[in-house]
FILUM-906913 format. One record per residue (C-alpha): x, y negated, z; residue in one letter. Coordinates in steps of 0.05 Angstrom, whole numbers, plus 5000, padded with zeros to 4 digits. Each point is the difference from the previous one (the first is absolute). Layout:
% FILUM-906913
     px     py     pz   resn
      X      Y      Z      A
...
% end
This chain:
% FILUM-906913
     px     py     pz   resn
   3429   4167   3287      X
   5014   4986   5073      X
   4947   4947   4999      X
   4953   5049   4970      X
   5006   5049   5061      X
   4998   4946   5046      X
   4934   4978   4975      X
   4966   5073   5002      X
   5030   5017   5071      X
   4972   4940   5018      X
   4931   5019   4968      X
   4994   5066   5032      X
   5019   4979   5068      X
   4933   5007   5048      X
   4986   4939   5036      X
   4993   4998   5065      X
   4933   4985   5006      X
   4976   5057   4966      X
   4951   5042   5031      X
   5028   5072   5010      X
   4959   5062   4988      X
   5000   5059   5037      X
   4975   5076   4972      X
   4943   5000   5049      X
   4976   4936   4982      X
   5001   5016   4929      X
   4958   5059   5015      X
   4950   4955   5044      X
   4989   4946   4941      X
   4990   5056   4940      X
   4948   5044   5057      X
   4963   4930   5009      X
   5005   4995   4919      X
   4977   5063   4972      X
   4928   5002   4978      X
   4992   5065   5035      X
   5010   4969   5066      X
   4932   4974   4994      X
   4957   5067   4988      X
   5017   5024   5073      X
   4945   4942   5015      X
   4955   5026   4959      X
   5007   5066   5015      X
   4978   4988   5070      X
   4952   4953   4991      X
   4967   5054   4941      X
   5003   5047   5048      X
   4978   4964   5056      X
   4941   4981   4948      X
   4986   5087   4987      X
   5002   5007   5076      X
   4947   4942   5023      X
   4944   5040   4935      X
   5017   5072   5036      X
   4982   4976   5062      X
   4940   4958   4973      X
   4969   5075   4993      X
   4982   5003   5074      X
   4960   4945   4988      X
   4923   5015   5001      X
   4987   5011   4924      X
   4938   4964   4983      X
   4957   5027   4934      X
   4938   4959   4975      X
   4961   5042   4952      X
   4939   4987   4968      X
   4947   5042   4959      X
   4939   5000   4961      X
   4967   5059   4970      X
   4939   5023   4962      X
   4981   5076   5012      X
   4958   5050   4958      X
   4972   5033   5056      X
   5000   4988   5071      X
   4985   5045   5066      X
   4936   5009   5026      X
   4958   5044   5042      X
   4942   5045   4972      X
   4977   5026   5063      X
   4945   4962   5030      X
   5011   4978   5080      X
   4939   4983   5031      X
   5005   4922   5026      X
   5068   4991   4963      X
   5002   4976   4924      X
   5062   4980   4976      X
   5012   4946   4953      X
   5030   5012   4932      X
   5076   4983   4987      X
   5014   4957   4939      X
   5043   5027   4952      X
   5038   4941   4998      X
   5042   4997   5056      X
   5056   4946   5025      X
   5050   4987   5048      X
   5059   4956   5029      X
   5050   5036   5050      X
   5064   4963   5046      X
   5047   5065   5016      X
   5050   4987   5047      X
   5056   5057   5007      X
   5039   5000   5063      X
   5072   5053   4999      X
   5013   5030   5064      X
   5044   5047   4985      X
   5028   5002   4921      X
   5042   5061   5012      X
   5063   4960   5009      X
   5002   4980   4924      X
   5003   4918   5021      X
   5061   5012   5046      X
   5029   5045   4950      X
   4991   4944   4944      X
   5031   4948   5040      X
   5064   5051   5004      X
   4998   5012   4934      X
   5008   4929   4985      X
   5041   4972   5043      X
   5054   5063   4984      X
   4989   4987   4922      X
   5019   4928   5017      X
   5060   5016   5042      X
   5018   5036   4936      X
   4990   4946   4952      X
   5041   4945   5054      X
   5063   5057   5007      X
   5001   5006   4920      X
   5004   4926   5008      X
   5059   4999   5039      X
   5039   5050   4962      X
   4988   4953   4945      X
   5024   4942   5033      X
   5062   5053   5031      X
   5022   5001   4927      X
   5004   4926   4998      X
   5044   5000   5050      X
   5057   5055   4964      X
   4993   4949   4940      X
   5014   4938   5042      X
   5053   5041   5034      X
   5037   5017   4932      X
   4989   4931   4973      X
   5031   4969   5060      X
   5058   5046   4992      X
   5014   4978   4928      X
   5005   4942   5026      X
   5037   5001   5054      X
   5057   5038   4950      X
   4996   4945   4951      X
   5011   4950   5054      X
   5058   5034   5016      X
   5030   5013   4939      X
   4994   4927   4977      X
   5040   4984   5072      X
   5049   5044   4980      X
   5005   4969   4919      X
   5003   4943   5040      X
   5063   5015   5036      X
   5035   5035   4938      X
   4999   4939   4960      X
   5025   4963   5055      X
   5060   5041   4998      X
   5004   4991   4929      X
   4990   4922   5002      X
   5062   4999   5046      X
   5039   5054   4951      X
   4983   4948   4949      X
   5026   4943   5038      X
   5069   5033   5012      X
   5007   5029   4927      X
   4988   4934   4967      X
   5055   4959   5056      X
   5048   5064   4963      X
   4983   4984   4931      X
   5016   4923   5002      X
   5055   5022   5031      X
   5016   5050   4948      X
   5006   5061   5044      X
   4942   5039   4967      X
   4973   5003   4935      X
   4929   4970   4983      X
   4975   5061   4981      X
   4993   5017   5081      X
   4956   4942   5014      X
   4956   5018   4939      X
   4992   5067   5037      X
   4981   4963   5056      X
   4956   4958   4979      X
   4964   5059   4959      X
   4989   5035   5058      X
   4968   4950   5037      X
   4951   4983   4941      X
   4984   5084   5009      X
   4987   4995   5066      X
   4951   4937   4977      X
   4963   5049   4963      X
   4999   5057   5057      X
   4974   4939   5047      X
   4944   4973   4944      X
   4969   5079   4999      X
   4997   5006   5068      X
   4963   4938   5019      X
   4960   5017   4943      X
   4987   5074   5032      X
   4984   4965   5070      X
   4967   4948   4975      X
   4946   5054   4965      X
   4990   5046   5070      X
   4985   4921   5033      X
   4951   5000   4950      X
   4973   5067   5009      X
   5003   4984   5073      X
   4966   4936   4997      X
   4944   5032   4967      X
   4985   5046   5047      X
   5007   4943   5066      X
   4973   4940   4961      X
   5067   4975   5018      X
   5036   4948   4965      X
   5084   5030   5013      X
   5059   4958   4964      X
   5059   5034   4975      X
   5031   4967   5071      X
   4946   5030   5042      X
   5043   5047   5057      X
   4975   5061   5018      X
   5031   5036   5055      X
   5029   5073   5008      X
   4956   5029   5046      X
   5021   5037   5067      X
   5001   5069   4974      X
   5010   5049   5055      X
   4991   5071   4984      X
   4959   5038   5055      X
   4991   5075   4980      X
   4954   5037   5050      X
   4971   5062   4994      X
   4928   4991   5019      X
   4941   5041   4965      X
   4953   4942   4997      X
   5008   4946   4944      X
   4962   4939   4995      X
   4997   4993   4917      X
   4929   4982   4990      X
   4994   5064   4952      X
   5008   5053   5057      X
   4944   4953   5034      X
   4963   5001   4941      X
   5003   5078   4993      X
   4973   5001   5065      X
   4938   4956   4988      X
   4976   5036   4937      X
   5003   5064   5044      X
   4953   4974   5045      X
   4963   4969   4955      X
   4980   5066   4981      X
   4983   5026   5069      X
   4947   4946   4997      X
   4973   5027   4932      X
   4997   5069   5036      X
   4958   4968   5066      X
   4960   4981   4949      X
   4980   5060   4968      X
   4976   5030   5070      X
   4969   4933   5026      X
   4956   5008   4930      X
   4984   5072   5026      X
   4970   4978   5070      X
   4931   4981   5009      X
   4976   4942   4994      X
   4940   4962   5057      X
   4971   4940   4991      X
   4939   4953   5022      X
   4942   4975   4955      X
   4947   4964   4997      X
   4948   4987   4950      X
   4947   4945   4997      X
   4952   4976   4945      X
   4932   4985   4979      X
   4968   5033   4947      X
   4925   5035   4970      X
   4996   5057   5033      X
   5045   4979   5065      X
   5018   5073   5040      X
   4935   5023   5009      X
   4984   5028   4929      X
   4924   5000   5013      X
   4996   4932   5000      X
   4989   4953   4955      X
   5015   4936   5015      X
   5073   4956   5003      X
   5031   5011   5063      X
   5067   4987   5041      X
   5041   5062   5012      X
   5061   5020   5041      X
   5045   5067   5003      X
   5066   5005   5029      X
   5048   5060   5035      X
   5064   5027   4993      X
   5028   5041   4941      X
   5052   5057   4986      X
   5035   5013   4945      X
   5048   5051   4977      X
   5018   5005   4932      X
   5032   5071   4987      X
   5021   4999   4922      X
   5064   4962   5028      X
   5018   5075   5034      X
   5007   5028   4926      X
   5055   4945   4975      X
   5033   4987   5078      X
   5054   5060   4998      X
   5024   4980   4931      X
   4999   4921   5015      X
   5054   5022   5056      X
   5040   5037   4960      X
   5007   4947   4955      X
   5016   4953   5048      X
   5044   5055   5043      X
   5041   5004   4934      X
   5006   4929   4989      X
   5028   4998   5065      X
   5060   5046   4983      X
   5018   4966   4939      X
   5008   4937   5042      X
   5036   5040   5045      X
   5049   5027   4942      X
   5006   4932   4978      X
   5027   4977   5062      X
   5050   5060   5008      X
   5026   4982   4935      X
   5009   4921   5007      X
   5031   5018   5070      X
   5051   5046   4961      X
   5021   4948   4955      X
   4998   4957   5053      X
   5055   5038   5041      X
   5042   4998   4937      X
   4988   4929   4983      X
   5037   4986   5065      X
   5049   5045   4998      X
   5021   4977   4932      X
   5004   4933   5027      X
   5037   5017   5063      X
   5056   5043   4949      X
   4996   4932   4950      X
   5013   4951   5071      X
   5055   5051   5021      X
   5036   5010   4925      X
   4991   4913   4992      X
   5032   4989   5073      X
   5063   5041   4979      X
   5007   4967   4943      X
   4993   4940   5034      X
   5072   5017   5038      X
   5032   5014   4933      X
   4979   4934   4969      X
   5030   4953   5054      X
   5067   5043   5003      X
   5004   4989   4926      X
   4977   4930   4998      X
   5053   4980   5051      X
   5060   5041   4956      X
   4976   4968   4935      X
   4998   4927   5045      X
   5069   5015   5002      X
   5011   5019   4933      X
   4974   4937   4978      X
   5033   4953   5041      X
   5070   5032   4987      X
   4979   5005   4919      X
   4989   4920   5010      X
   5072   4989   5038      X
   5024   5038   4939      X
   4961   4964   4955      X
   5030   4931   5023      X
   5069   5025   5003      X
   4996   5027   4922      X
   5005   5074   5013      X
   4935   5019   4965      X
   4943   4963   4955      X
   4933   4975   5019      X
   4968   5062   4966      X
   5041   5038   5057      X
   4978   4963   5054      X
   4918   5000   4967      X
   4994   5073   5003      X
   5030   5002   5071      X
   4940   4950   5015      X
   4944   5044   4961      X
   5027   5056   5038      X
   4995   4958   5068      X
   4927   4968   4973      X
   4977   5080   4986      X
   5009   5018   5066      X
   4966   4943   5029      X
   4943   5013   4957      X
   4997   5073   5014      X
   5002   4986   5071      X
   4936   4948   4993      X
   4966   5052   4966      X
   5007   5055   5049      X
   4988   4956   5057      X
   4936   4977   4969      X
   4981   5061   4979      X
   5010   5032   5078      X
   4953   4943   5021      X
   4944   5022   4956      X
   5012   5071   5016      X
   4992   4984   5065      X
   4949   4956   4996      X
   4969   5058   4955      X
   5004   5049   5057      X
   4959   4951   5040      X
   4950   4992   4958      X
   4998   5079   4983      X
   4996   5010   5076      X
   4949   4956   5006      X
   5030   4951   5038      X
   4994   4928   4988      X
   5078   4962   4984      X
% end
């Protein structure tokens, strides 16, 4: 039996040339890992794509049109001009234009466009990183998990230590006679309990490693450390938070401000160059028959009015959308405020508890070790002295568990807050 616990204390110890792990490095290799790390790229280069064909439309816009036709009738003139006799126009008639189309002023719609984009993508990149903010609470409660397991197999550890020296003692009594066999039995049960306690819990740990090593591409071992990390509680009280969804509020809200600037940009009028060149049967002059080079160019306004029907609705659409975003916000910021209260009241509750545990740990220390003086000198049975040991091994465990569970709260709060651990 001894040589049994020797050989899994020795199995669990960590080297020392393990490499240790630390919460924000966990976070940094499962950011680099997840898949949606990569569409922030892509975003930007899409949109960079969207921006470069907008502004493409201040480029002179070149047409090439071509025609031929054949005519029932054609114009002509019945009254005679002495000295002038104009030729007859064919009825079939062709030509071959080049139109070039030169914006000078679009209204404001290109500007508006590249607004429009670039706040749709600042959208799509903060939705993103909410995403990816989300990661990081699972990391955060994975690493927890197994920090606690860590601990608790420590503090197995150290239990059947106790028990392995119990053993030791009881056995010198029973060659000796002092104490029947039945008390190292006990013993020796126990210890094969605890065996089991200790085979669950590596098996718990060693499936959040898994989980873990999933999401970092990580290989961990079951002696992989991982260390506590600094946890210091700062409460402030300032109205700003830097979660990515109070950002991300923010964005679609202006992403609708660009949406309105572009229903009056569409509204404005619109001035542009042209110029038109071709060659064709009958060329500009209409009274003459012949192929001929041609040329026409100016400047041109336009200013469609239909959009003046559909403009005051299109705002109100958009004005509304606005306050919904705006409602949304007020209610993620309200159950934002609790979120962190609740954790603050969860830190505060766990901390007192926290006190308790180590007063009662150290009395039930002292329990034990008197229960073991006793148990040597006959006064009570092994069964005695085990329950003063499950008491003493409760408490520990209690105390891991609420001193993991005030690190995650805390760690929680951080991440609620939006600040990074």
């Amino acid at each position: 039996m001894r040589k049994l616990i020797f050989i899994l204390g020795l199995s669990l110890q960590i080297p020392a040339y393990a490499q240790s792990y630390t919460l924000p490095v966990i976070e940094s290799l499962a950011i680099q890992n997840y898949p949606l790390i990569k569409q922030s790229d892509l975003l930007n280069k899409t949109a960079q794509l969207s921006v470069e064909n907008i502004h493409r439309a201040l480029y002179p816009q070149i047409t090439l049109n071509g025609q031929a036709s054949y005519q029932t009738d054609v114009t002509s003139i019945q009254i005679p001009i002495p000295g002038f006799s104009p030729s007859a126009l064919s009825n079939d008639q062709y030509r071959a234009t080049i139109d070039v189309q030169q914006n000078i002023y679009d209204g404001g719609i290109n500007k508006t466009m590249t607004q429009i984009v670039e706040a749709g993508n600042k959208v799509a990149l903060l939705k993103n990183e909410v995403n990816i903010y989300q990661l990081k609470e699972r990391v955060t409660q994975l690493y927890c998990s197994i920090l606690y397991t860590q601990s608790v197999i420590g503090q197995i550890e150290l239990i059947n230590k106790d028990l392995s020296q119990a053993l030791s003692k009881v056995e010198a009594l029973h060659k000796n006679g002092l104490v029947f066999n039945n008390n190292v039995l006990q013993i020796k049960a126990q210890i094969l309990k605890n065996q089991q306690k200790l085979t669950e819990v590596i098996a718990s740990k060693k499936i959040v490693l898994d989980a873990l090593g999933l999401l970092t591409n990580t290989n961990f071992q079951l002696s992989t450390p991982f260390e506590m990390p600094n946890t210091i509680l700062a409460v402030d009280n300032q109205p700003e938070y830097e979660r990515p969804e109070f950002r991300l509020f923010d964005a679609q809200k202006n992403n609708i401000q660009s949406q309105l600037a572009l229903v009056d940009a569409k509204n404005n009028p619109k001035i542009s160059a042209f110029l038109q060149t071709g060659y064709g049967r009958p060329a500009l002059n209409m009274l003459k028959n012949d192929f001929a080079l041609f040329g026409i160019g100016g400047i041109r306004l336009q200013w469609s009015l239909g959009n003046f029907y559909t403009a005051k609705r299109e705002k109100t659409i958009l004005q509304n959308q606005t306050l919904l975003v705006q409602n949304e916000k007020e209610t993620y910021s309200l159950n934002h405020r609790i979120e962190l209260q609740k954790y603050l009241d969860e830190i505060e509750k766990l901390n007192s508890l926290i006190v308790a545990d180590k007063e009662l740990i150290e009395l039930r220390n002292q329990i034990k070790n008197t229960s073991l003086v006793q148990l040597n000198n006959g006064v009570i049975t092994a069964n005695d002295y085990l329950k003063e040991v499950n008491e003493y091994d409760q408490a520990n465990q209690l105390l891991i568990q609420h001193q993991t569970q005030v690190v995650q709260s805390k760690l929680q709060y951080h991440l609620t807050k939006g600040k990074s651990n």
